[in-house]
C-alpha positions as CSV (number, residue, x, y, z in Angstrom):
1,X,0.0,0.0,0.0
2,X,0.8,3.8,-1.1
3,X,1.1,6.0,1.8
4,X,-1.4,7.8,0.6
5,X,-4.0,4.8,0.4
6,X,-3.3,4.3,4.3
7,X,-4.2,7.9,5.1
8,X,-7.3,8.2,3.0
9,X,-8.4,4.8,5.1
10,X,-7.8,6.4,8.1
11,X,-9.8,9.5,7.6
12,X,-12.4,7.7,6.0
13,X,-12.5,5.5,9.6
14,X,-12.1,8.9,11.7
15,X,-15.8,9.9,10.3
16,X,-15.3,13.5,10.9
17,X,-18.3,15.0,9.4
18,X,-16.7,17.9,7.3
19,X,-13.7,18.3,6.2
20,X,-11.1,19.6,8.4
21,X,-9.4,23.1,6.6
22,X,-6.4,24.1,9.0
23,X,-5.4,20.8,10.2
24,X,-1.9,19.7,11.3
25,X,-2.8,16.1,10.2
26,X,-0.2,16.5,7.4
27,X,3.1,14.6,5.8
28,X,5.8,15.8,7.9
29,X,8.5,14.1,6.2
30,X,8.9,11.2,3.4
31,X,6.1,11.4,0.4
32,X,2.3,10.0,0.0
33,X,3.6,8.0,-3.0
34,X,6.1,5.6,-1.0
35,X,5.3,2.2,-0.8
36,X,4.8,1.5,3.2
37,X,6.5,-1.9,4.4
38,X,5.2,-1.7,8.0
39,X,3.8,1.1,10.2
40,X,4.8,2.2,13.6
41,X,2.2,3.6,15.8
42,X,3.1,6.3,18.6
43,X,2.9,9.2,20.7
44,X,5.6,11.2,18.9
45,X,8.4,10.0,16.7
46,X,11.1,10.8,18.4
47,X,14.5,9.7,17.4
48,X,14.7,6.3,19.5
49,X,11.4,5.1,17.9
50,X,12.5,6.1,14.4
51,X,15.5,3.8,15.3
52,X,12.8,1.4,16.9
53,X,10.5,1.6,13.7
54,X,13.7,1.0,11.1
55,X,14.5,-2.2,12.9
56,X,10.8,-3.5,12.7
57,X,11.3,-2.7,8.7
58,X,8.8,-0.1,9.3
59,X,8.9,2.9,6.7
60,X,5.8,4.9,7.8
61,X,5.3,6.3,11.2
62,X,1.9,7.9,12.3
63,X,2.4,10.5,15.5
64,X,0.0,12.2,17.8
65,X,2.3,15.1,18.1
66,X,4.7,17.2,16.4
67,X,7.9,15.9,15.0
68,X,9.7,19.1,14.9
69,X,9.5,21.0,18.4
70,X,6.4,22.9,18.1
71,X,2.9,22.6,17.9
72,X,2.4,23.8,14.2
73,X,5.2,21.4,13.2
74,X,7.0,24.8,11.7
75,X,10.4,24.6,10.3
76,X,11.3,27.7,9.1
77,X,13.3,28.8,12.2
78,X,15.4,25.5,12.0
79,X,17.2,26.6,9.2
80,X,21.3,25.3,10.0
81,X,19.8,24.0,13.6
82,X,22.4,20.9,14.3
83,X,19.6,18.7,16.3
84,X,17.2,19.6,13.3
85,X,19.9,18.3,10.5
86,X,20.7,15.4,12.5
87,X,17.0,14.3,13.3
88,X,16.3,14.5,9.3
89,X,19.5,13.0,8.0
90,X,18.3,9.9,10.5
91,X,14.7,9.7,8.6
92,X,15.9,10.4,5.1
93,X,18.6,7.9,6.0
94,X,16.4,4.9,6.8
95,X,13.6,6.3,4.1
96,X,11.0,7.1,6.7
97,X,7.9,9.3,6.1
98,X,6.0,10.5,9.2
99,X,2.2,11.7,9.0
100,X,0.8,12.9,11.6
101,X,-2.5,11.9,13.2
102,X,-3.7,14.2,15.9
103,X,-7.2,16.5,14.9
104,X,-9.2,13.6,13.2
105,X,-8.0,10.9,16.0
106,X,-9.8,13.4,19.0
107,X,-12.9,14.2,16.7
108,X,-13.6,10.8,15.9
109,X,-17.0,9.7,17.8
110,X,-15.8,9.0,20.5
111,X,-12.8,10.5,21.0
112,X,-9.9,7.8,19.5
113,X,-7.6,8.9,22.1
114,X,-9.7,8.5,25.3
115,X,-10.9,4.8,23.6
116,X,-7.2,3.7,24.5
117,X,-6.4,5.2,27.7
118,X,-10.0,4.2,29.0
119,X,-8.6,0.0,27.5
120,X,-5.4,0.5,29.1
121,X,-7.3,1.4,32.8
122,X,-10.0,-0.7,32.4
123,X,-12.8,1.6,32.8
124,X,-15.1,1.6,30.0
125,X,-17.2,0.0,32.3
126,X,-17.3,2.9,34.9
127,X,-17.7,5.7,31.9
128,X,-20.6,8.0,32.3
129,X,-23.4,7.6,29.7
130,X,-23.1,9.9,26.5
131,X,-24.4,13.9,27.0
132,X,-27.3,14.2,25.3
133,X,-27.9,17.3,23.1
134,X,-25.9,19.4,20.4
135,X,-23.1,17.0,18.5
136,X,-19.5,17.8,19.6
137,X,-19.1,20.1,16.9
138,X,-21.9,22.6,16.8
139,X,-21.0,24.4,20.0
140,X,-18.2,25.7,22.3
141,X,-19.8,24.0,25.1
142,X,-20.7,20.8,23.2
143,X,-17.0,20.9,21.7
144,X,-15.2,21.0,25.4
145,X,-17.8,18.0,26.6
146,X,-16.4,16.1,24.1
147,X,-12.8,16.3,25.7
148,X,-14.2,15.3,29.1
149,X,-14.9,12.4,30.2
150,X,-16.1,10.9,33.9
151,X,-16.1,8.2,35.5
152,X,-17.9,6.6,38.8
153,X,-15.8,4.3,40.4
154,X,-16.0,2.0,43.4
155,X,-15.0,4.7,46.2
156,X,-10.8,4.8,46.6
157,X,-8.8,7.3,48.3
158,X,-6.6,10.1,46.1
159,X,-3.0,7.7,47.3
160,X,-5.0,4.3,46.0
161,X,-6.3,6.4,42.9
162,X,-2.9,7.1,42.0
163,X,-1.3,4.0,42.9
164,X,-3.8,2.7,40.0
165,X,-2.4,5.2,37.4
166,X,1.3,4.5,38.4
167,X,0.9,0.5,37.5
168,X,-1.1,0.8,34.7
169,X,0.6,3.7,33.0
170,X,3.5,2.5,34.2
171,X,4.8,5.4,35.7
172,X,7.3,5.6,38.5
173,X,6.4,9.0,40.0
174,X,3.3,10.7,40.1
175,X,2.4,14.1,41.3
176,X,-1.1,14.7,43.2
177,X,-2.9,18.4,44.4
178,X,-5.2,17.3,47.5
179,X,-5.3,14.8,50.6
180,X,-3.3,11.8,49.9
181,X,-6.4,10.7,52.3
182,X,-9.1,11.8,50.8
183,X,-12.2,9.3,49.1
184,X,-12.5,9.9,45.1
185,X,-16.1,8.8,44.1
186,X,-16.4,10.8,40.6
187,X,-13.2,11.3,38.3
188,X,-12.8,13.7,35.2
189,X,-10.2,13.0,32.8
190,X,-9.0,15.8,30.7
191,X,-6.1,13.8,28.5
192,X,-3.0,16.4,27.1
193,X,-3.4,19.7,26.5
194,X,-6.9,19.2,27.6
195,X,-6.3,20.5,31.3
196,X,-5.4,23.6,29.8
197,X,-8.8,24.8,28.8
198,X,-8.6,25.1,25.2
199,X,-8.2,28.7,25.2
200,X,-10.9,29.5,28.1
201,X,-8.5,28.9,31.2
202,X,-11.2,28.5,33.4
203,X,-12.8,25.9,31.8
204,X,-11.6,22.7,33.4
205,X,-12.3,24.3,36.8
206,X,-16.2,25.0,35.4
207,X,-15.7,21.5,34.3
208,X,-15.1,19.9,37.8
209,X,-18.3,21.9,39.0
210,X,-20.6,21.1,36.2
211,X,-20.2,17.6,37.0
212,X,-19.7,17.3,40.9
213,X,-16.1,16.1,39.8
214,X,-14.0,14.8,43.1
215,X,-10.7,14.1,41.1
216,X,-9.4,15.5,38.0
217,X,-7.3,13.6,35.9
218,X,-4.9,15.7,33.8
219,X,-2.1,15.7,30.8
220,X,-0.7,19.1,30.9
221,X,-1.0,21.6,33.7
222,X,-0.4,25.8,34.5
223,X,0.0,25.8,38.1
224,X,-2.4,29.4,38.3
225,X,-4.9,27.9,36.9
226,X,-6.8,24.5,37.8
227,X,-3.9,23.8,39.9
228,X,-4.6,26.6,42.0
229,X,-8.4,26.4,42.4
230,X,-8.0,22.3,43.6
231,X,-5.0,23.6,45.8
232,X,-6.8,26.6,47.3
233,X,-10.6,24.3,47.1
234,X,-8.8,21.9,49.8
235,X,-7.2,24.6,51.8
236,X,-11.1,25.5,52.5
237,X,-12.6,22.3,53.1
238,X,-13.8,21.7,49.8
239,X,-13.3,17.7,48.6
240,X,-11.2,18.5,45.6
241,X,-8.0,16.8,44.1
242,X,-5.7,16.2,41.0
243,X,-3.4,13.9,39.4
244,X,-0.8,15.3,37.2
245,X,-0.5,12.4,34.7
246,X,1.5,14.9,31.6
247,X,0.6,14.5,28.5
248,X,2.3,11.9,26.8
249,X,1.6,9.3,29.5
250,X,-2.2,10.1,28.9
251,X,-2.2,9.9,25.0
252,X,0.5,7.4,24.3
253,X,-2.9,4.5,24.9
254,X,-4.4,6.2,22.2
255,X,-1.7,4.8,19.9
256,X,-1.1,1.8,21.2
257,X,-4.9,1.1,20.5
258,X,-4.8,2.4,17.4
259,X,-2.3,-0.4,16.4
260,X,-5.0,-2.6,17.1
261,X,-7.7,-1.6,15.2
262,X,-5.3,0.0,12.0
263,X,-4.4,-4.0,10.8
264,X,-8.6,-4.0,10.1
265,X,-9.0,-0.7,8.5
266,X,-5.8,-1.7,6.2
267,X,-7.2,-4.7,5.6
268,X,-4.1,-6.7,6.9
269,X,-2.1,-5.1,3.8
270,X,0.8,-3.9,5.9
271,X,2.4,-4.9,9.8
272,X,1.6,-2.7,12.0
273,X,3.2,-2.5,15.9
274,X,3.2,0.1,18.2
275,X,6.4,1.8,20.0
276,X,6.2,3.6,23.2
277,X,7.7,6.8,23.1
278,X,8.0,6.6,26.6
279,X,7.7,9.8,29.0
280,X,10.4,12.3,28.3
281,X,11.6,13.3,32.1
282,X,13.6,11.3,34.1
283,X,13.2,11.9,38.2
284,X,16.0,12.2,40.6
């Protein structure tokens, strides 16, 4: 299969229900006319799992995020930059192309991305029921529900919560805001960037109230904002709490599942495995 003929598939199975204008689900190296010999599925193709994917005979990698150190994917001002040359000189050199599958993957019905972290805890059974009312594309309000989810889980203190979330996201270190003591009935889950807000800074903090939220899962954090409001909410007596998961160690599930269900959309054409890009910081 053509490069091309394995992105078309995968927008086709993404169903977005218009086509996307200013997307960064582009090419962002190699060429839509190579033929693919395997694909590697992951969170971001960093250099290791470029290495990773060559030694699979993979030629095609598909990434959640950027390959080239910003959200756009812009490479203007890497012009002569040495980590730049070096990074390309290590695709072009193993003939890799990377697309890069990130604004489709969170509009597909449900969400792609929250379909594999929810596998990789378990909890599909403990999900709340779909909202009701406008689609997730027809509103502001209806947009940011469909980038939270909740769950009701058998009653577990914040420490046991995140106990769970270390083993099965196999982390080593995780940070919390709230009493290690306190009982979590009700968690949110706002995966990557997410816990930002999408522009509207307040909004995971409206999010927590809308729906009596003990817990809030998130990817990235700004420690003004939601951070604060759990922080100061506990301070006054108030049953609030967070887990700081970051942001690759909530979305990297989302690739791993989609190396599950890819082999069927392809229709067992070309391999397909799944590398762990693995969470960036190391802890001293």
């Amino acid at each position: 299969m053509l490069v091309k003929e394995i992105v078309d598939r995968i927008i086709e199975y993404s169903d977005v229900p218009f086509q996307l204008e200013n997307t960064c689900d582009i090419l962002m190296a190699g060429d839509y006319g190579n033929d693919v010999s395997g694909v590697v599925t992951t969170f971001m193709a960093t250099a290791d799992v470029i290495r990773r994917a060559a030694e699979l005979g993979a030629n095609l990698i598909i990434t959640h995020e950027p390959t080239y150190f910003t959200g756009a994917d812009t490479t203007e001002w890497l012009d002569g930059e040495p980590v730049y040359r070096a990074k390309m000189d290590l695709i072009d050199s193993n003939g890799i192309s990377i697309w890069r599958y990130h604004d489709h993957m969170h509009m597909k019905n449900p969400d792609a991305i929250y379909a594999g972290l929810n596998k990789r805890l378990g909890w599909e059974k403990y999900a709340a029921p779909p909202r009701e009312g406008t689609s997730p594309i027809e509103s502001l309000d209806s947009f940011v529900d469909h980038f939270t989810d909740y769950y009701d889980i058998p009653p577990v203190t914040l420490a046991e919560l995140a106990g769970e979330f270390k083993q099965k996201l196999d982390m080593d270190t995780i940070r919390i805001v709230g009493n290690p003591s306190m009982l979590c009935k009700r968690v949110g889950i706002l995966v990557g960037g997410g816990s930002l807000g999408f522009g509207r800074e307040e909004m995971p903090a409206q999010i927590m109230r809308k729906y009596d939220i003990d817990v809030m899962v998130c990817g990235d954090i700004t420690e003004w904002t939601l951070c604060a409001y759990v922080n100061d909410a506990q301070q006054l007596g108030f049953d609030h709490a967070m887990l700081v998961v970051g942001h690759e160690r909530t979305e990297e599930w989302g690739m791993e599942y989609m190396a599950q269900w890819l082999p069927e959309v392809l229709g067992n054409n070309v391999p397909v495995a799944f590398v762990d890009a693995k969470e960036p910081f190391i802890y001293l």
